[in-house]
Kinemage of the C-alpha trace (Angstrom):
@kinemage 1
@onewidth
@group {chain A} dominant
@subgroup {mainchain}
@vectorlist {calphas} color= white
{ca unk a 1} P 0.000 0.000 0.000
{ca unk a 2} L 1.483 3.463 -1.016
{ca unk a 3} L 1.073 5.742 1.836
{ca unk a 4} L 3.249 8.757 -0.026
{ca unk a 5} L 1.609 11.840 -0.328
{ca unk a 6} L 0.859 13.436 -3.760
{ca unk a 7} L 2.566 16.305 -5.413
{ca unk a 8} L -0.946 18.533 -4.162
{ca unk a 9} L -0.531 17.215 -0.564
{ca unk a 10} L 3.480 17.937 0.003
{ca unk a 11} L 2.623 21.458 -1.322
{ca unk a 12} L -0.189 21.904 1.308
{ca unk a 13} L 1.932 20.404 3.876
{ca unk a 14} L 5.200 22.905 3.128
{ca unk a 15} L 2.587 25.781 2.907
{ca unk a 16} L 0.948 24.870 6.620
{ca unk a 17} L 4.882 24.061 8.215
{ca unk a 18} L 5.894 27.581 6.850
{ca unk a 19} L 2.835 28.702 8.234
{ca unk a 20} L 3.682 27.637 12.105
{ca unk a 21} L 7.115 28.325 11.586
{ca unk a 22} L 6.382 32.044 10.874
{ca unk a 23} L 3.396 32.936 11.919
{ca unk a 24} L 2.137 30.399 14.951
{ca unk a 25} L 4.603 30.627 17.775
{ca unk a 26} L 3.775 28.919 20.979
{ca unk a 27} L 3.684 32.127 22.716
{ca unk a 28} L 1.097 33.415 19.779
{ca unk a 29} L -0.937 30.272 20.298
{ca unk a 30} L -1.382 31.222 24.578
{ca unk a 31} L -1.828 34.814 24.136
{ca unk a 32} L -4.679 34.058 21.520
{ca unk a 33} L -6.284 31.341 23.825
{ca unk a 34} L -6.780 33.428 26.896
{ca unk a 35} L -8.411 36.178 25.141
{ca unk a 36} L -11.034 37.098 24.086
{ca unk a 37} L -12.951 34.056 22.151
{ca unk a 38} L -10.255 31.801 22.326
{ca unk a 39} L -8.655 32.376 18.788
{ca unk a 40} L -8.312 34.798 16.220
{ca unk a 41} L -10.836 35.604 13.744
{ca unk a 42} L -7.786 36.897 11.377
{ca unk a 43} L -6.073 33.311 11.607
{ca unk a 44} L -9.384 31.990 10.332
{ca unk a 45} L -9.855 34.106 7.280
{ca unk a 46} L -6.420 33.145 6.544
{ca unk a 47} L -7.049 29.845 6.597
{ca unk a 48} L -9.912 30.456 3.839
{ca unk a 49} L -7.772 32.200 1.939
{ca unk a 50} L -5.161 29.556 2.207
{ca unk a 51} L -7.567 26.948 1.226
{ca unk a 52} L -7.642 25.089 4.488
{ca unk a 53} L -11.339 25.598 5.127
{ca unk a 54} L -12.404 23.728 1.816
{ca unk a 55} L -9.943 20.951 1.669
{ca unk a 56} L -12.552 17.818 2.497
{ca unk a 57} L -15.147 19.158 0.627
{ca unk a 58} L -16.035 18.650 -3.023
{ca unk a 59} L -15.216 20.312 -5.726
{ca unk a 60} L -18.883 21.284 -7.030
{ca unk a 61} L -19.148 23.315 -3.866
{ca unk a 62} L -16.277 25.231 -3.504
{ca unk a 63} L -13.589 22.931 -2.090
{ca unk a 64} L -10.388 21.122 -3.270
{ca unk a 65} L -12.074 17.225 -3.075
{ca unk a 66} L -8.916 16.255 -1.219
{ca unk a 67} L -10.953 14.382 1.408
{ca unk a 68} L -9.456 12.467 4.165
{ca unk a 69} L -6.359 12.447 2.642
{ca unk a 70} L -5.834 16.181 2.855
{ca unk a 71} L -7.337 16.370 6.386
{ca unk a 72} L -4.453 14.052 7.456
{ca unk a 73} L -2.026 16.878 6.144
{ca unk a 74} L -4.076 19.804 7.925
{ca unk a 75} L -4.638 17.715 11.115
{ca unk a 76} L -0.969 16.410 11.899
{ca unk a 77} L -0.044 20.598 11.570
{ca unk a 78} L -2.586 21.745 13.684
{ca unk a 79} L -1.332 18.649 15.795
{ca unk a 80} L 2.355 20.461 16.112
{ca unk a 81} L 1.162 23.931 16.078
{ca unk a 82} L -1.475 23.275 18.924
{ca unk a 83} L -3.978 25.378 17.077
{ca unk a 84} L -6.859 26.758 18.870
{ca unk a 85} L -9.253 27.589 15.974
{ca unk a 86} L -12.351 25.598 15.646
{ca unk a 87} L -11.224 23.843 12.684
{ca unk a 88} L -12.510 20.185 14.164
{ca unk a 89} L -15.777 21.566 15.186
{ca unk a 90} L -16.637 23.995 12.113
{ca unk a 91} L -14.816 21.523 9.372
{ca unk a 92} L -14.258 18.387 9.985
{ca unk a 93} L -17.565 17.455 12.333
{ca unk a 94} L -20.405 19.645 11.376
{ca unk a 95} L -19.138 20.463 7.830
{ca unk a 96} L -18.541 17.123 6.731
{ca unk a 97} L -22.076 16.014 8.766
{ca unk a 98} L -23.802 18.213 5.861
{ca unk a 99} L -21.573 16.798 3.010
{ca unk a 100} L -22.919 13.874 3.929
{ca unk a 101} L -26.451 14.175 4.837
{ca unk a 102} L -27.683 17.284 3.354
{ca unk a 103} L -29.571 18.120 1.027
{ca unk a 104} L -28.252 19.662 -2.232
{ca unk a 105} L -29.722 22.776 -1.505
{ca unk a 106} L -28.222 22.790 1.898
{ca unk a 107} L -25.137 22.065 1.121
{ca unk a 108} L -25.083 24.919 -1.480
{ca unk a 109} L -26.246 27.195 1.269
{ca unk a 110} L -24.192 26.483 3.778
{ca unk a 111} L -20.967 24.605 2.328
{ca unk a 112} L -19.927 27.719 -0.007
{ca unk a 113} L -19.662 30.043 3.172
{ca unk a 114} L -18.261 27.837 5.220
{ca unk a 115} L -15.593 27.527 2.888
{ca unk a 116} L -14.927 31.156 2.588
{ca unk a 117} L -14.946 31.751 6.256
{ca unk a 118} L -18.037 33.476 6.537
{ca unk a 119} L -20.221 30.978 8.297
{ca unk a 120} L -18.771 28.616 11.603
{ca unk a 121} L -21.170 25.833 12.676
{ca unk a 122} L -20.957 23.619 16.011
{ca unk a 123} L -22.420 20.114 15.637
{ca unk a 124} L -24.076 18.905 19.171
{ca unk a 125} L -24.296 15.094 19.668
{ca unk a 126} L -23.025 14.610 23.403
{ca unk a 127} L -25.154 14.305 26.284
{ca unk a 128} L -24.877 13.729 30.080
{ca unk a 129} L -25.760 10.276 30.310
{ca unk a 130} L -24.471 8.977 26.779
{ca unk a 131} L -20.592 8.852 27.412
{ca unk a 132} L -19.742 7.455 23.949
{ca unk a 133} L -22.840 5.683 22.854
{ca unk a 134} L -24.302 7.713 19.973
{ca unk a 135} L -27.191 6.239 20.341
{ca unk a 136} L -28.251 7.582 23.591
{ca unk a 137} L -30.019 10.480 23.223
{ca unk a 138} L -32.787 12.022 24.980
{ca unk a 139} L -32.877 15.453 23.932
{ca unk a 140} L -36.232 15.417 21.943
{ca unk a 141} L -37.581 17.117 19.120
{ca unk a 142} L -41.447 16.983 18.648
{ca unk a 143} L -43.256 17.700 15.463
{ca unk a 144} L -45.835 20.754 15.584
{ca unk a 145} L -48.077 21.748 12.584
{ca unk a 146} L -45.168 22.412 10.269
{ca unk a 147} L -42.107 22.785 12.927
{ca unk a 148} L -40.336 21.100 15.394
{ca unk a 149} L -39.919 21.982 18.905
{ca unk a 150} L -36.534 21.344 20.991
{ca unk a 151} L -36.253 20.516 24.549
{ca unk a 152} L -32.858 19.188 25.758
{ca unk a 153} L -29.656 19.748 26.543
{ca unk a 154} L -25.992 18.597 24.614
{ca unk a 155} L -22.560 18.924 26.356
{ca unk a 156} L -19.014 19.694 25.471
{ca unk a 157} L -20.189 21.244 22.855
{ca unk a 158} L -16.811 22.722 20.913
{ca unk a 159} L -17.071 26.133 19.061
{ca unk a 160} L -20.705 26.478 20.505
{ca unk a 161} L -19.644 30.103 21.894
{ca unk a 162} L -18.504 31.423 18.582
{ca unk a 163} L -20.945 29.141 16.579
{ca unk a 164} L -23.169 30.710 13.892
{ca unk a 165} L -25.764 27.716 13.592
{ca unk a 166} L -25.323 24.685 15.703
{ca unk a 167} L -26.051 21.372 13.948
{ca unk a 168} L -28.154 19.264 16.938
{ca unk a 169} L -28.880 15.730 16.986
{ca unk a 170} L -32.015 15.236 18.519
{ca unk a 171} L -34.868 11.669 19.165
{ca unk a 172} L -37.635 12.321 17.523
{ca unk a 173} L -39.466 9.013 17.497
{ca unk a 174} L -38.226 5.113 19.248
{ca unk a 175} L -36.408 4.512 22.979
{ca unk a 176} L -33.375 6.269 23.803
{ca unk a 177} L -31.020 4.446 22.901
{ca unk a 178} L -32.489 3.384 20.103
{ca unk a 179} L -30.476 3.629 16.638
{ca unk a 180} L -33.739 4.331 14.365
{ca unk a 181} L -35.498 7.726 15.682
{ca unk a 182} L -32.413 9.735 15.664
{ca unk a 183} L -32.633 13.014 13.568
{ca unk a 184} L -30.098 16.307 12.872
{ca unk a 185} L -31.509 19.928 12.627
{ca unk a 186} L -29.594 22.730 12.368
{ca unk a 187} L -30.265 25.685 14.237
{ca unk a 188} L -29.548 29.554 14.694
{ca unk a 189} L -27.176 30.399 17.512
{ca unk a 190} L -29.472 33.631 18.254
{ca unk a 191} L -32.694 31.401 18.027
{ca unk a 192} L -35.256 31.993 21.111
{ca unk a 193} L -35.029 29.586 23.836
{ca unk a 194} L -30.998 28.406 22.998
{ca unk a 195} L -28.407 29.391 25.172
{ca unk a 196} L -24.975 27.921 26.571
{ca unk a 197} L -22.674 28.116 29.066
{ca unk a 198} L -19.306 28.425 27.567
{ca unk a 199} L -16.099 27.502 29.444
{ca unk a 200} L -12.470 26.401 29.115
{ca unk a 201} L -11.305 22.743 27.935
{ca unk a 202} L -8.253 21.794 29.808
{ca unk a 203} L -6.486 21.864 26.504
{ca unk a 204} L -6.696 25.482 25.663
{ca unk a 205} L -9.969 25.059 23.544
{ca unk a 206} L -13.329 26.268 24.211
{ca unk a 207} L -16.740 24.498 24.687
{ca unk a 208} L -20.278 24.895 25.613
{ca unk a 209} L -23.163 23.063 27.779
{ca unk a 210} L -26.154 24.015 25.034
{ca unk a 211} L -29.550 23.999 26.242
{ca unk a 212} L -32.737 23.828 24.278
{ca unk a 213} L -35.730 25.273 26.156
{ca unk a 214} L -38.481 25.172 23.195
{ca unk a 215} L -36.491 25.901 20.501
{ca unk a 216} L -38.802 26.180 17.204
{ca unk a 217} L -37.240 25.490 13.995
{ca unk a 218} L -38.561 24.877 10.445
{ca unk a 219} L -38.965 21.136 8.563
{ca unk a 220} L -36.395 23.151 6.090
{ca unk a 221} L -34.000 22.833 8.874
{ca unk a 222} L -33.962 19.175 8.811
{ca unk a 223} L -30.694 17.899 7.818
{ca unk a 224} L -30.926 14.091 5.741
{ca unk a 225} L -33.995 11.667 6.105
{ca unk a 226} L -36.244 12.458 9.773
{ca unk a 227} L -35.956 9.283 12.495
{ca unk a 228} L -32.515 7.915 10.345
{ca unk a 229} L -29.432 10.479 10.655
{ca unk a 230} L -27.422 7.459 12.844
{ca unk a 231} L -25.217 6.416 9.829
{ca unk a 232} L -24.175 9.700 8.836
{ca unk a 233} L -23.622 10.495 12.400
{ca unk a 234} L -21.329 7.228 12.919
{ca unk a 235} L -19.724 8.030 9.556
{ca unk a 236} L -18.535 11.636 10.541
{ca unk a 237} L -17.320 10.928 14.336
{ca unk a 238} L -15.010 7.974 12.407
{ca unk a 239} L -13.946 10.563 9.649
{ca unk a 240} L -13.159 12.879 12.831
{ca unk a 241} L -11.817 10.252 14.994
{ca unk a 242} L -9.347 8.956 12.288
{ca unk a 243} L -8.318 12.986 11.911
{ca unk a 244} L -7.429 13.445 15.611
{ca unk a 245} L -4.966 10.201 15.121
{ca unk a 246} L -3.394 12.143 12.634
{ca unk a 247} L -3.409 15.430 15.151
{ca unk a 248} L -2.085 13.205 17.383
{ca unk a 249} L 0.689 12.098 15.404
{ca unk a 250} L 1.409 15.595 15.169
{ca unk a 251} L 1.559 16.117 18.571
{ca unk a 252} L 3.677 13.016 19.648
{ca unk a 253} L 6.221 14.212 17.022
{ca unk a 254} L 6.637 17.922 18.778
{ca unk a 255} L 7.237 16.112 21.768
{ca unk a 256} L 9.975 13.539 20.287
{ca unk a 257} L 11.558 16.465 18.492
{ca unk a 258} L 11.669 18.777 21.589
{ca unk a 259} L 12.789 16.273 24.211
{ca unk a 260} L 15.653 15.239 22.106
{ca unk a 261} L 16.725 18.783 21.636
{ca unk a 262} L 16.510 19.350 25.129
{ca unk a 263} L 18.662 16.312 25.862
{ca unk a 264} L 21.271 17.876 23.905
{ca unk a 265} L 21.493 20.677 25.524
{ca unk a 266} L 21.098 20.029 28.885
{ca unk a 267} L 24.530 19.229 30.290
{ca unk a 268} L 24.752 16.862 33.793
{ca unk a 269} L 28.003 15.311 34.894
{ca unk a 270} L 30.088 17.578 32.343
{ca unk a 271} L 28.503 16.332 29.338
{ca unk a 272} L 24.706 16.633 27.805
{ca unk a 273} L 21.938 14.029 28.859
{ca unk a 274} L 21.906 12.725 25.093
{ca unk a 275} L 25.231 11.203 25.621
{ca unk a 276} L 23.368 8.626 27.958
{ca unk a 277} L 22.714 5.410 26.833
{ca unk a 278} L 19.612 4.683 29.247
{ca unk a 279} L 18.082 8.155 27.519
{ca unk a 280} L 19.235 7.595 23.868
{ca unk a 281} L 16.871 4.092 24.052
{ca unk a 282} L 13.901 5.856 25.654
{ca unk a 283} L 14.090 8.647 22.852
{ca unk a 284} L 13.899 5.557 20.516
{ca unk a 285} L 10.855 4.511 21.889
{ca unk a 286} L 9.774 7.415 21.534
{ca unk a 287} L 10.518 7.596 17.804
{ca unk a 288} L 9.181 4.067 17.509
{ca unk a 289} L 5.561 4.991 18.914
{ca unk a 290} L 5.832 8.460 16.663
{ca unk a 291} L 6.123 5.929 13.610
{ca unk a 292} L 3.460 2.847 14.570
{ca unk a 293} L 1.002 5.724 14.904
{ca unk a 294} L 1.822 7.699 11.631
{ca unk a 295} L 1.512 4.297 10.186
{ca unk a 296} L -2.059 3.861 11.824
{ca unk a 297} L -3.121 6.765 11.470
{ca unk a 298} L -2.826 6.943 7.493
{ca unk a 299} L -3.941 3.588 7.390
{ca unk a 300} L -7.419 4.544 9.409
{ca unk a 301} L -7.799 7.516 6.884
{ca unk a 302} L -7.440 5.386 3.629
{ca unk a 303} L -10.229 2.453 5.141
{ca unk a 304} L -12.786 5.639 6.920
{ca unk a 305} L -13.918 5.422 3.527
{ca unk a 306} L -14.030 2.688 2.298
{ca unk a 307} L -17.614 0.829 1.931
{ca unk a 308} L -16.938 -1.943 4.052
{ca unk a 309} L -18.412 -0.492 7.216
{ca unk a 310} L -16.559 -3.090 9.253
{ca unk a 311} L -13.262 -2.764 7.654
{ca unk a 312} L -13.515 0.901 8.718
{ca unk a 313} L -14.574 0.654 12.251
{ca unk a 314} L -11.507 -1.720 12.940
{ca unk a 315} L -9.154 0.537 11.320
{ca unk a 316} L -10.335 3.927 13.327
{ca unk a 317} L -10.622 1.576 16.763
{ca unk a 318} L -6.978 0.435 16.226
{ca unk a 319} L -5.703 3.192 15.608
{ca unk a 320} L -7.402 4.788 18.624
{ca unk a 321} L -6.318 2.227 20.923
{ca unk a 322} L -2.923 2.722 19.775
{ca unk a 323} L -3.023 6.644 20.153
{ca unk a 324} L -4.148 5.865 24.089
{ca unk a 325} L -0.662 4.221 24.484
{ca unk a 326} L 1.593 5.872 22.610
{ca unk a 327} L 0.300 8.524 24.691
{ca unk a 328} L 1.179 6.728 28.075
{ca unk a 329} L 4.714 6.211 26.715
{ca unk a 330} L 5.328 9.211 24.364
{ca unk a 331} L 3.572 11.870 27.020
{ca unk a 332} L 5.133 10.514 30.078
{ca unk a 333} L 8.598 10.354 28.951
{ca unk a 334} L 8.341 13.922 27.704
{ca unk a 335} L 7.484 15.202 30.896
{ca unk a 336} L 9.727 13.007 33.076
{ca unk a 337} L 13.388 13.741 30.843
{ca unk a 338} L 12.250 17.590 30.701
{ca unk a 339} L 12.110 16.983 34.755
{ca unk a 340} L 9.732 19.516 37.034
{ca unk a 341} L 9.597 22.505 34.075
{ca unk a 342} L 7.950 19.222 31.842
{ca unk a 343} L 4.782 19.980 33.634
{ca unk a 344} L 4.552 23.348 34.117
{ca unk a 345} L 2.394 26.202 32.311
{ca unk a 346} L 5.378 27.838 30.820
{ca unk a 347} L 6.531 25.302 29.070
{ca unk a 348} L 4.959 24.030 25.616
{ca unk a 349} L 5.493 20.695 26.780
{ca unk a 350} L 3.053 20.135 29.018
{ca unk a 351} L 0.238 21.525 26.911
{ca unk a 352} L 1.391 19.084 23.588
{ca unk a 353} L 0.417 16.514 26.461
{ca unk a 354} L -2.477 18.107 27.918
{ca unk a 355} L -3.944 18.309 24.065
{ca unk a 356} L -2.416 14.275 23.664
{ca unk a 357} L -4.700 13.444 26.827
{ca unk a 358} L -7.304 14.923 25.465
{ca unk a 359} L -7.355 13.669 22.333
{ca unk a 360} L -7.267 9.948 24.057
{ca unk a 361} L -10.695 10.923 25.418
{ca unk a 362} L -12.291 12.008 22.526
{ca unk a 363} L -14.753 9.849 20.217
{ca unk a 364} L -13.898 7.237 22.626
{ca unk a 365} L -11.231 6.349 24.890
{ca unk a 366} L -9.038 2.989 24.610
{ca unk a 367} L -11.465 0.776 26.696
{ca unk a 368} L -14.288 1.930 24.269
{ca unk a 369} L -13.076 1.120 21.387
{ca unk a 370} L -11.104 -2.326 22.644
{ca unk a 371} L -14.554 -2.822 23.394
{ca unk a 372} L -15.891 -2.054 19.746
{ca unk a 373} L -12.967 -3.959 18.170
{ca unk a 374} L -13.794 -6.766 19.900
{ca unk a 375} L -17.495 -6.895 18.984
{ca unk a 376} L -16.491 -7.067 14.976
C-alpha cells in the first residue's frame, strides 16, 4: 500500500509548516487562547484564503475534493502547532455532517460560506448520560403543525460560543437508545429559547453546555432523512476520529523532536543528557511509537472510507487504541526527561500533552473502542 503523499498534498503540507514556523509561535498560540474568544478571527480568514477551510469538501461546492487524505495533512499541523481555531468543530464534524447528509440545496447554502470563512457551525451530539454511545439520546424534538420543537440539553459542545448555527442531533421518534429515531436539525445560535454556558477545555480550547428550552425550527432545517441520521452520524465521528490520530501524530512528534533537543542541551556530569545510553533508548521509543502511529493513522484515513463499514470501524478503533498508548509512553517520557519545568504552564510541553490526553478521550477512549474492536 502506497502511503506517499501526492505532489498537491506535500505542497499543502510545506505551505501549513511555513505557516507555524512564521506565523504560529507557541507564545502566539497562549496569548490568543486566553483572550477574548479563544482564537483569532484573522487566523481563520487566513485559513480560507489559504484553502484550508475547503480541503474535504467537493469540488462542485467550492472545495479542493482532497478528502481524508488532505485532512491528514491539515490535522498532523494543527497537531504540532497546537492550534486553537475551531477547525474540528466547524470543518471536519459539522461540515462534513452536511456533506454527507444534506440536502443539495443545503449544502449549497451552507458549504460555499463555510468555505470562505463566513459561516462557523458547532455540531451537538453529546449528552450527560451517553458517554460514547451515539445512540443515547434524549434530547427530543417533537413535530408541531409544520415545525419542530426542541427541549434538551448537549454537552461539550466545541465552538458552541462562537458558533453561527449549531447542527443538533435530537430523538424524535423510538427509545433512547435506540439507533432508528435519531434526527439532525440545524439551528440559529441567536434562536429563542438556545443558550450555553461556555467555558475552558483543559487543553486550551473552548466548549459549551447548550440547552434547548423550546427551541422552534422549520422542517427546512432538517438535515438528511427524519428518524434515520445514525449512519451519517457514525460516519462523521469515524472521519473525525481517524483525523485526531493524525493530530495526534502531530503532537507526539513535537514532543519527540523537543525532548531530544533538550537532551542535547542540557549538560549533567560535564557532558549533555543525550550522551546517555539509558536516555538515547527511551528517545527511541519514543521515535518508535511516533512511527506505529503515523503508520495507523494513514492507514485509518485510507479504510474511513471505504464501503466496508466493518473494515472501517476496525481501522479507526486500532488506531485509537494505539493513540491511548503511545500517549502513556510518548507523554510521560516527555514530561519526566524535561524533569519539574515538563509539567509546568510555561513550558509548551506540558500543553502538547495536555492536548495528547485529550485527544485519548475524545470519540472514545481505549477501553471503548477495545470494546468495539472486539465486537467485529
Amino acid at each position: 500500500m502506497n502511503l506517499e503523499f501526492s505532489e498537491e498534498m506535500n505542497m499543502l503540507q510545506d505551505m501549513l509548516n511555513k505557516f507555524l514556523h512564521n506565523e504560529y509561535s507557541f507564545e502566539q498560540r497562549q496569548t490568543l487562547s486566553r483572550q477574548g474568544i479563544g482564537y483569532s478571527e484573522d487566523n481563520w480568514q487566513q485559513f480560507a484564503e489559504m484553502g484550508l477551510l475547503g480541503v474535504p469538501f467537493d469540488e462542485q461546492y467550492g472545495g479542493f475534493g482532497f478528502g481524508q487524505a488532505g485532512l491528514i495533512v491539515v490535522m498532523e499541523a494543527i497537531g504540532k502547532g497546537l492550534i486553537v481555531e475551531p477547525y474540528l468543530a466547524s470543518i471536519v464534524l459539522a461540515g462534513q455532517l452536511v456533506q454527507q447528509a444534506g440536502s443539495e440545496a443545503q449544502k449549497r447554502t451552507l458549504l460555499e460560506p463555510l468555505i470562505g470563512g463566513g459561516l462557523k457551525l458547532a455540531f451537538a451530539y453529546v449528552e450527560r448520560q451517553s458517554r460514547y454511545n451515539l445512540a443515547d439520546v434524549v434530547c427530543k424534538a417533537v413535530k408541531r403543525g409544520n415545525q419542530f420543537c426542541i427541549r434538551g440539553s448537549k454537552s461539550v459542545v466545541f465552538n458552541a460560543e462562537t458558533a453561527d448555527k449549531i447542527i443538533v442531533c435530537v430523538r424524535t421518534s423510538g427509545e433512547s437508545i435506540s439507533q432508528a429515531g435519531i434526527s439532525l436539525f440545524i439551528v440559529d445560535k441567536g434562536s429563542k429559547g438556545l443558550s450555553t454556558r461556555d467555558y475552558e477545555t483543559v487543553d486550551g480550547l473552548r466548549a459549551s453546555e447548550v440547552h434547548f428550552d423550546g427551541v422552534m425550527v422549520d422542517e427546512s432545517s432538517l438535515i438528511g432523512e427524519l428518524d434515520n441520521a445514525y449512519d451519517a452520524i457514525q460516519t462523521v465521528i469515524d472521519s473525525a476520529s481517524a483525523a485526531i490520530c493524525a493530530e495526534g501524530v502531530g503532537v507526539i512528534t513535537q514532543l519527540r523532536d523537543k525532548t531530544v533537543e533538550y537532551l542535547k542541551t542540557r549538560k549533567q556530569f560535564g557532558q549533555p543528557l543525550s550522551r546517555f545510553q539509558v536516555l538515547q533508548h527511551r528517545c527511541v521509543d519514543m521515535f518508535m511509537h511516533e512511527e506505529q502511529m503515523r503508520s495507523l493513522a494513514y492507514l485509518a484515513a485510507i479504510k474511513v472510507t471505504s464501503d466496508d463499514a466493518s473494515e472501517s470501524a476496525k481501522s479507526v478503533s486500532s488506531a485509537k487504541v494505539y493513540l491511548a498508548d503511545a500517549r502513556t509512553i510518548v507523554a510521560e517520557q516527555a514530561a519526566q526527561l524535561h524533569g519539574g519545568i515538563g509539567v509546568t504552564d510555561e513550558l509548551d510541553v506540558a500543553h502538547y500533552v495536555k492536548r495528547l490526553t485529550m485527544l485519548n478521550t475524545l470519540f472514545g477512549d481505549r477501553d471503548f473502542h477495545l470494546q468495539r474492536l472486539c465486537s467485529l
